[in-house]
N, C-alpha and C positions, 0 to 999 in steps of 0.2 A: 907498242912502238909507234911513234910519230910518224907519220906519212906525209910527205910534201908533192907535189903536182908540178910538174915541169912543161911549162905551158909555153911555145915559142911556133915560128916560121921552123919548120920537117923536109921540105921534099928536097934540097939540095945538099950535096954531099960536104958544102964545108958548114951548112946547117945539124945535120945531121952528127957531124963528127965534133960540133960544138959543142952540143948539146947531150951527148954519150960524154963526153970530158967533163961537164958542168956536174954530173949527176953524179959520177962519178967521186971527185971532188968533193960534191956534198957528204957522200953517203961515208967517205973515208972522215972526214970532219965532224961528224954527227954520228949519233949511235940511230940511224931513221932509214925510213922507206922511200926512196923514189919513185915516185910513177914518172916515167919517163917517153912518152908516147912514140919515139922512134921506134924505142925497144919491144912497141907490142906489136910486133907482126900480125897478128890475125887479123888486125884491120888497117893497119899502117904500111905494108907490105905492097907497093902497088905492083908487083906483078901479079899480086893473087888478089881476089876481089872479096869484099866488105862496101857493102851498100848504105845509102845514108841512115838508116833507121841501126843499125847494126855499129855505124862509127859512133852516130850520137849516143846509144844508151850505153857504149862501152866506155867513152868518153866520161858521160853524167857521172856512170857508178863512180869512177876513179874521182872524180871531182867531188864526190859526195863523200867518199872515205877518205879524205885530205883535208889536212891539219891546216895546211898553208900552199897556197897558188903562187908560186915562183913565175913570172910572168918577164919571158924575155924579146923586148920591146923593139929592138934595132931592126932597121930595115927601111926601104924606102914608107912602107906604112905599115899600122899594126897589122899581124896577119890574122884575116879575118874569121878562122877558126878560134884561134887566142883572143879575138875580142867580143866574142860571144863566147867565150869559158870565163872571159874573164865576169862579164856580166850574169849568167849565173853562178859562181862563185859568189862574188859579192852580196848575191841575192839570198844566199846563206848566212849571211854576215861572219863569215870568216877572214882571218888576216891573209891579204896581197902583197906581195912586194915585187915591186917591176925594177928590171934592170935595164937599163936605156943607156948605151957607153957609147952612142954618136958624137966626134970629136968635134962638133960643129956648132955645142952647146957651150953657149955665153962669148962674150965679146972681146973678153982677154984686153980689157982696155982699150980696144983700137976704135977712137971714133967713125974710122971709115968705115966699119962693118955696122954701123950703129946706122949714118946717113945712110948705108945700103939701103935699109927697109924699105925705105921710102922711093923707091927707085923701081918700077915696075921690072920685075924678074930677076932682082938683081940682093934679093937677100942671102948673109951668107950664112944664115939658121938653120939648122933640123925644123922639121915639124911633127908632134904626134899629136895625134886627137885627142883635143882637150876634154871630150867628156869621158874617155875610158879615162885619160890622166884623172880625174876628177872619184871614179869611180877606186881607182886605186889609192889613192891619198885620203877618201873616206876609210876605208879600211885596213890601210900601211902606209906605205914609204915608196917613193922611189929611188932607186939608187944608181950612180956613174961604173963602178967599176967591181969586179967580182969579188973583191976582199971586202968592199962595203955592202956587197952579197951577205958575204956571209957570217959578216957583223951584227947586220943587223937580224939575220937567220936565227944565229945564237939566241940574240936579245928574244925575239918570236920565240923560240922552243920553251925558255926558261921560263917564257909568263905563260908556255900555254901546260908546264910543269906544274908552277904556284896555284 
């Protein structure tokens, strides 16, 4: 069975509840395995303790027995857990696909978001770091919205069937 990695920002509760829905979702869509890291309490659970040696290799394993690294990008920046999974993933060379559904992305025609740039503080863009972008568009897609989720999810399982 295919296994995918559910890589995102965890510690707040409309995080969290995002992220159990997303997987969710998948796993009713696909005949596959989520690793879902909210859901493994042994070291995700912050009432109970799991120290950094203990999160990373619980982390790795799951990263290492995954098919594909669903990588969910939204937030003021990527979270810095997910951009260090996301770069050893990559370093496996297996397929990412990041989902980034910031409404703030592209300019919808309006020149005046356009002369913003140029306007010290005054852009009215998302920003994600262009080297993990980079890192994930060598090895997938990035994608707007959760249907193109899991469009392109499809397209990934099928070729990683053939």
């Amino acid at each position: 069975m295919k296994k995918i990695y559910l890589g995102g920002p965890l510690f707040s509760e409309m995080e969290a509840k995002y992220n159990k829905q997303l997987a969710t979702e998948m796993r009713k869509a696909f005949n596959i395995e989520v690793y879902n890291p909210v859901e493994n309490e042994a070291i995700n659970d912050k009432s109970g303790y799991a120290d950094s040696i203990m999160i990373a290799e619980g982390d790795n394993a799951h990263l290492e027995a995954s098919d594909i690294l669903v990588a969910l990008l939204d937030g003021p920046v990527i979270d810095p857990g997910l951009a260090a999974e996301i770069g050893y993933f990559y370093s496996m060379n297996k397929p990412i696909i990041g989902l980034y559904t910031d409404s703030r992305q592209g300019s919808f025609g309006n020149q005046q978001k356009l002369d913003a740039v140029d306007e010290v503080a005054e852009s009215q863009f998302s920003y994600v770091n262009l080297y993990i972008v980079g890192l994930i568009k060598k090895r997938g897609k990035i994608v707007q919205s959760k249907k193109d989720l899991l469009d392109v999810l499809k397209i990934n399982l099928n070729e990683l069937d053939a």
